[in-house]
N, C-alpha and C positions, 0 to 999 in steps of 0.2 A: 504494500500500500504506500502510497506517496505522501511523503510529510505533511501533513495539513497546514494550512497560510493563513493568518489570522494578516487583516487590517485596523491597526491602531490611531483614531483622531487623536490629537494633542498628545501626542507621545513625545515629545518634549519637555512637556509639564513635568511635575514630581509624581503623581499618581500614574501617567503614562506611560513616563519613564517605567517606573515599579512594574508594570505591566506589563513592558516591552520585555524585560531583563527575566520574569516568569515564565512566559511565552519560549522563549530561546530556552530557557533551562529545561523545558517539560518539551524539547526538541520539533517548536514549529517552528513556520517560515514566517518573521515579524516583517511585514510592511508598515512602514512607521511614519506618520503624517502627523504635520503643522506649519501652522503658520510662522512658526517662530525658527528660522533657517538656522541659524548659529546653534540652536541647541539643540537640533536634529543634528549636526555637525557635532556636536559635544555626544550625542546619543552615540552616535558610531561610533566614537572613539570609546566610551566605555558596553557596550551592547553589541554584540555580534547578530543585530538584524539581518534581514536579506539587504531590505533595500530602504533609503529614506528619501520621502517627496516630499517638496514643498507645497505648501497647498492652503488656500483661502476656503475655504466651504461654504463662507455664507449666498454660492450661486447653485443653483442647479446646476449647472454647465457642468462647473468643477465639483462639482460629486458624481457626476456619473464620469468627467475624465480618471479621474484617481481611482473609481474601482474599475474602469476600463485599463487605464496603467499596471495594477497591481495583477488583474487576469492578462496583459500582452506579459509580463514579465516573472510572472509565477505558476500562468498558467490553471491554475485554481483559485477559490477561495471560500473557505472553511468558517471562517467565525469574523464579525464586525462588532469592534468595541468602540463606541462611542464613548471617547473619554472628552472631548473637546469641551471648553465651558470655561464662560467669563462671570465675572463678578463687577456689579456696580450697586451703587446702594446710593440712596437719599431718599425725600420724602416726597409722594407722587404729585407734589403741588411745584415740584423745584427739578424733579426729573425731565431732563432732557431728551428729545426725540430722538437723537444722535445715539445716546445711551442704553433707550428703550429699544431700539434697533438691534445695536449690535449684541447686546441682550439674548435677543430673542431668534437673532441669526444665527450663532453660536449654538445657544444649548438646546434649541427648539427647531428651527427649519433646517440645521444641519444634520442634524440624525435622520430627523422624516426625508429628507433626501438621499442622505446616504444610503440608509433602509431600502428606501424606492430602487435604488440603483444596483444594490447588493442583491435584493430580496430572488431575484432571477436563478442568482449563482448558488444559493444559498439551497434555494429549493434540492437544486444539480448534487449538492454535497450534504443534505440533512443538515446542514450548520447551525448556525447558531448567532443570536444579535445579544450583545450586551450593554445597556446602557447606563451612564453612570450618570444618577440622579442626585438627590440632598434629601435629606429629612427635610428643608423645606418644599421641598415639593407634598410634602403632607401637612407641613402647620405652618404658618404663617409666622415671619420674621420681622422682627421690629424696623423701618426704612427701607425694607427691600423687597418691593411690592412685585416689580417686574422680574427680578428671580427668582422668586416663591412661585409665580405664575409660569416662567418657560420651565423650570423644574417641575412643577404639578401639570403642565402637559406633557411635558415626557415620560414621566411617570403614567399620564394616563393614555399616551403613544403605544408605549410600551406594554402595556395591558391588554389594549385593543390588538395590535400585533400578534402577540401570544396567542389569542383566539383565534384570529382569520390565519394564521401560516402553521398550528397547530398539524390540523388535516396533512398537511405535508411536508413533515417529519421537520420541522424548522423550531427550534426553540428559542424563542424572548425571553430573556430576564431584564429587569434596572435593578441597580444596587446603590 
């Protein structure tokens, strides 16, 4: 059987990272994605991944290029972990459009994108979607209105998911 290929959003991050470096040690093939170049560069140098892309996800475009890259160059894909996710906070009468945006591009339209573009491959290998959500996504946080809200619908992305790709051996978790 051929190595299974997990793809990693914000694996750059600390929790990413963490994920990337388990993934390689339980001997898959980590395609490792973000935004953040240099520390995709710092990833390689400590992380024996296959491969590392750079990559903005809050278009559709570039979420179906990046799991179209990660199947021309791996050939499969086995598991999507959505780790990407920003933080901003204040209070919804001072929150900015700008904020509210990237917000909800990040931890909310990127995964239902990625999802959409993965969900194909996934079916192909019984895979697997994992998304990494917050405790707020279940209760509400003092000033931080719009990421209580993109976590509580990826949380409930992710629920919904699990049900409609069920039938076909595809497993949703958020954590």
């Amino acid at each position: 059987m051929p190595q299974p290929v997990v793809l990693i959003t914000g694996a750059a991050g600390g929790l990413g990272s963490a994920l990337a470096k388990r993934f390689v040690e339980g001997n898959w093939r980590v395609v490792a994605t973000d935004h953040n170049k240099a520390g995709l560069h710092e990833l390689s140098k400590q992380v024996a991944v296959d491969t590392c892309l750079q990559c903005d996800l809050r278009t559709t475009s570039s979420c179906k290029e990046l799991v179209s890259r990660t199947l021309a160059h791996c050939g499969r894909l086995d598991a999507l972990v959505n780790a990407a996710g920003v933080w901003r906070e204040g209070p919804v009468e001072s929150f900015s459009e700008e904020d509210f945006d990237l917000v909800m591009d990040v931890n909310l339209k990127a995964p239902f994108f990625m999802c959409a573009a993965a969900v194909p491959h996934l079916r192909e290998t019984r895979g697997c979607i994992v998304n990494i959500s917050s405790d707020a996504g279940h209760q509400g946080n003092q000033n931080a209105a719009a990421y209580c809200a993109s976590k509580g619908g990826l949380t409930l992305l992710t629920k919904t998911l699990a049900l409609d790709l069920a039938p076909d051996g595809v497993r949703v978790n958020c954590v």
